[in-house]
C-alpha positions in Angstrom: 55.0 101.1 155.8 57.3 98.7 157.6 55.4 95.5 159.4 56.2 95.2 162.9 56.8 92.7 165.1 54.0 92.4 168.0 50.2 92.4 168.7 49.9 96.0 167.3 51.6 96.6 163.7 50.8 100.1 163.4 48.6 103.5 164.2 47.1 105.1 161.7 44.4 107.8 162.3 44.9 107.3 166.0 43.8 103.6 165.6 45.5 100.8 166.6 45.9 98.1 163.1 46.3 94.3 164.2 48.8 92.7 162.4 45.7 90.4 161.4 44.1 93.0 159.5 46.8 93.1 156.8 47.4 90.9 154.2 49.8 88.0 154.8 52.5 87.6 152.9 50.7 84.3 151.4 48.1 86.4 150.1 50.6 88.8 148.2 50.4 88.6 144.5 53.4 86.4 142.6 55.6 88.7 140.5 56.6 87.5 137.4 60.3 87.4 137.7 60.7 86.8 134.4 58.6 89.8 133.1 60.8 92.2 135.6 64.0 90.7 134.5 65.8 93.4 133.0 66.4 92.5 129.4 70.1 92.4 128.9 71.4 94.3 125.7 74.9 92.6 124.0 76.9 94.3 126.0 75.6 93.6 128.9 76.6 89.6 128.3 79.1 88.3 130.6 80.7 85.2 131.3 79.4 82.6 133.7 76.3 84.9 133.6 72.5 83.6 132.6 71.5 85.3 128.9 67.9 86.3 128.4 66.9 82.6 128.7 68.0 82.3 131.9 70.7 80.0 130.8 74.8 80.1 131.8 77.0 82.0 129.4 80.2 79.6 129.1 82.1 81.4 126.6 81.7 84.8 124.5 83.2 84.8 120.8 82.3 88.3 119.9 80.3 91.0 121.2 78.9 94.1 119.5 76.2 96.6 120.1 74.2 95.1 117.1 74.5 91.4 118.5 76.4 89.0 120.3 77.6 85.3 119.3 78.2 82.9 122.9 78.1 79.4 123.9 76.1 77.7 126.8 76.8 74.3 128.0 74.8 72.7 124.8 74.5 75.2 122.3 76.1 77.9 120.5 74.1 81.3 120.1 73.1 84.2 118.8 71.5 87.5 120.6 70.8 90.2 118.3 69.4 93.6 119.7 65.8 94.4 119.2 66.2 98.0 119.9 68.9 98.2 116.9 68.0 99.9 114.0 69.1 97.0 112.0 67.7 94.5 113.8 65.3 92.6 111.5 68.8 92.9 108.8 70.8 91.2 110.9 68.0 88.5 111.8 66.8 87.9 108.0 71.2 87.0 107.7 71.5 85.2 110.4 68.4 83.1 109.0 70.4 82.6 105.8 72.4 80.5 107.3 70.3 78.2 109.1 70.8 75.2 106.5 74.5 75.3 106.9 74.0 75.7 110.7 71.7 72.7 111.1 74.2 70.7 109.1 77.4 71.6 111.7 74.3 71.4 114.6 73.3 67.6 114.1 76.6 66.6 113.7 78.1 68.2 117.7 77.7 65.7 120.5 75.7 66.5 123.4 78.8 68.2 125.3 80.3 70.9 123.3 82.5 72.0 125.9 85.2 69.0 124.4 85.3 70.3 121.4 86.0 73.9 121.7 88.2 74.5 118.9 85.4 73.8 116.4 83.2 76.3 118.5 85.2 78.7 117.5 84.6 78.3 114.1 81.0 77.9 114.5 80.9 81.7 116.8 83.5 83.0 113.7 81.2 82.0 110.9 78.2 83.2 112.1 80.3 86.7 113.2 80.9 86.8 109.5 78.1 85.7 108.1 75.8 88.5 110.5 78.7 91.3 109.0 77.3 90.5 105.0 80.1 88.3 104.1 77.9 84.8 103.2 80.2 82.8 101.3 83.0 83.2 103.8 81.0 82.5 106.5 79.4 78.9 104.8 83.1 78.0 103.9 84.0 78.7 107.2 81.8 76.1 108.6 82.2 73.6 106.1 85.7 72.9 107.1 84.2 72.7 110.9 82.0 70.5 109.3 84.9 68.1 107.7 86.6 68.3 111.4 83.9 67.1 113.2 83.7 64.2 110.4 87.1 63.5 110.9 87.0 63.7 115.0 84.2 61.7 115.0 85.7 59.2 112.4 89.0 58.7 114.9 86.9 58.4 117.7 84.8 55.2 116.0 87.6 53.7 114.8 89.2 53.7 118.4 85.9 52.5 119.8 85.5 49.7 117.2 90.0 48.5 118.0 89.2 49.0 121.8 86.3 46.5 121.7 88.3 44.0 119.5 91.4 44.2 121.6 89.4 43.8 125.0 88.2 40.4 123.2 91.3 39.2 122.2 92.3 40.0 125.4 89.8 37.7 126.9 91.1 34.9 124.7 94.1 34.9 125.6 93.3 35.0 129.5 91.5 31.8 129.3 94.3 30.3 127.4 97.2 31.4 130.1 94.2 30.2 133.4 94.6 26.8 131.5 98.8 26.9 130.4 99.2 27.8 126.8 100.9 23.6 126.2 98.1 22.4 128.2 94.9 24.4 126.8 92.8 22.5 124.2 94.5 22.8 120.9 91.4 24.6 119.6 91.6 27.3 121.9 94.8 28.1 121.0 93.7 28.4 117.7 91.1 30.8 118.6 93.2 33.2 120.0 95.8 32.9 117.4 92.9 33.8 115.0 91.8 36.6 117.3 95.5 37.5 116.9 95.7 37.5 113.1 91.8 39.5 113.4 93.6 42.3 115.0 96.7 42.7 112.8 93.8 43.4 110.5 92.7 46.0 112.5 95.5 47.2 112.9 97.0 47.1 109.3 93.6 49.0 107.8 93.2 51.7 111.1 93.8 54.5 109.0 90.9 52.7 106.0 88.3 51.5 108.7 84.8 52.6 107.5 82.8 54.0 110.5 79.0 55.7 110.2 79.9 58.9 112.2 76.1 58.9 113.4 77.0 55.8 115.3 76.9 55.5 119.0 79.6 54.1 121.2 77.8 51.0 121.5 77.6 49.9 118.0 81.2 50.9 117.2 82.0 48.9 119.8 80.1 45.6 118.9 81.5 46.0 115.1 84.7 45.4 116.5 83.7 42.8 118.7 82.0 41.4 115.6 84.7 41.5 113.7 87.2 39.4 116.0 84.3 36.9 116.0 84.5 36.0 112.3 88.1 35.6 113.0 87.8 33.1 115.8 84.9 31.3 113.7 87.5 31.3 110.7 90.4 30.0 112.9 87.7 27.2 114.2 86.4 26.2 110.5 90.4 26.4 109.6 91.0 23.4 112.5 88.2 21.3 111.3 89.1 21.7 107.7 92.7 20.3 108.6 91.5 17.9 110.8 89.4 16.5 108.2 91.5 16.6 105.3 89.1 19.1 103.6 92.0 22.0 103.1 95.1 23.2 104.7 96.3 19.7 105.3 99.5 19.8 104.5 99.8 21.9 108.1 98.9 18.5 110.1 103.1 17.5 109.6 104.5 20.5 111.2 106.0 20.1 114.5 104.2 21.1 117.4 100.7 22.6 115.9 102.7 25.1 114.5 101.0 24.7 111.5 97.4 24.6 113.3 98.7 28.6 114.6 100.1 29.8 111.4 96.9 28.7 109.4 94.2 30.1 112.3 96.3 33.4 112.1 95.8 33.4 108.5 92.3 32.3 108.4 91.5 35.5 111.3 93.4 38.2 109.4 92.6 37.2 105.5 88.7 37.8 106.7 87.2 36.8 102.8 90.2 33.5 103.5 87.2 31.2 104.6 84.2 32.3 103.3 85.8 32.0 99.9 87.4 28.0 100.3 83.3 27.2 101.8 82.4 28.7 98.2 84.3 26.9 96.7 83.1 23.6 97.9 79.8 24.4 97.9 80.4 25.0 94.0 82.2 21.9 93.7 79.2 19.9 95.4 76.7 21.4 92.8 79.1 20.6 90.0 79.2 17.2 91.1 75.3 16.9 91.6 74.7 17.9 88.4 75.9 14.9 86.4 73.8 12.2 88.8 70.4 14.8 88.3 70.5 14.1 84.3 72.0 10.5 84.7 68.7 9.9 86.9 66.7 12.0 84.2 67.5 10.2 81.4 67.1 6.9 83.3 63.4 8.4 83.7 62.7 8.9 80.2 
């Protein structure tokens, strides 16, 4: 029965039917789109088409009638068909390895789509791994495991040298806005400590320890933290000169080289400083010792 268009929708029986008298297509029942969704089959699994979810298939790794292994946007999975006779075989495998999966899982960043080369050895070890061969398939993705280690190790330590160099980089702004022979002589110092903290960097890339759980952010103020402790080494390294504490042999070179060369030293040597206010702080408690029993035995 087609609706029509004026007063008068249709004649049944001889009788006119007001358009009124039918139901309006508010009052027709919802259908479930989702129950009358055909249910797609592995084969039927296309690219830059939904999967049973609903969700965009990016990329297919392998397809079968038993199962098929894709990728959307943030995950990488698994459709196995229920009307195959081996389906709960294939599922009981597939749940074998979920341990090894997790491991990989918690270690991929939010957008998969950058590291596709490891999402290929992801959809290969579980293609194995569903076909009966385990052990292949959990060596498989332990080595995707050690790459995504290692890619997220690189990336850190880039993170943490970026954030030092952008500080150094500030430094040494502020000592060209005032004239390098005009800015405050511990300034310069500062940056040539900032200096000497990033040939330290640099020297120990390859060495750098970096937590591979760790977020941009706190890569990034690591590094910033470390070029700190160089500029507070540098500045304890000018009042230790200045004061005759250490390092003053420096104070008779010409033209503060001596202030640069020690500040340099002081920002990449980072234990350099800590270690000479050890010392002191020994030799103040050696020296306090003496006057404690001289005053005790005064006592008695």
């Amino acid at each position: 029965m087609q609706l029509g268009i004026g007063q008068y929708t249709n004649i049944i029986d001889g009788q006119k039917i007001k358009r009124e008298d039918f139901v309006t297509k508010n009052e027709i029942p919802e259908i479930d789109l989702a129950e009358n969704r055909k249910h797609k089959v592995p084969y039927d699994f296309k690219i830059n088409e939904n999967d049973n979810d609903n969700v965009k298939v990016e990329k297919i790794y392998s397809k079968f009638p038993e199962f098929v292994v894709y990728r959307t946007k943030t995950v990488i999975r698994i459709d196995i068909n229920d009307n195959h006779e081996k389906n709960q075989e294939l599922t009981a495998l597939h749940q074998k390895l979920g341990v090894d999966l997790a491991k990989i899982y918690s270690l991929l960043p939010d957008n998969i789509r950058s590291i596709e080369s490891i999402n290929r050895l992801i959809g290969r070890a579980i293609t194995v791994n569903i076909g009966g061969d385990a052990e292949s398939a959990k060596a498989i993705l332990a080595h995707a495991v050690e790459r995504v280690v290692k890619l997220k190790t690189i990336k850190g330590r880039l993170q943490y040298a970026a954030s030092a160099m952008a500080v150094v980089c500030l430094i040494c702004v502020l000592s060209w806005a005032m004239g390098l022979q005009q800015a405050p002589l511990l300034l310069n110092m500062a940056l040539c400590g900032a200096l000497g903290g990033i040939m330290s960097i640099a020297l120990s890339f390859s060495s750098l320890e970096i937590d591979v759980d760790a977020s941009a952010k706190v890569n990034c103020l690591i590094g910033f933290s470390r070029i700190l402790i160089a500029v507070t080494a540098s500045i304890f390294a000018y009042f230790a000169i200045k004061s005759d504490v250490a390092f003053s042999f420096v104070s008779k070179a010409p033209e503060n080289a001596g202030f640069y060369m020690i500040a340099m030293v002081a920002g990449f040597a980072e234990m350099l400083v800590p270690n000479i206010m050890s010392n002191i702080g020994k030799e103040n408690r050696d020296a306090d010792i003496p006057i404690i029993r001289k005053s005790g035995n005064e006592a008695d």
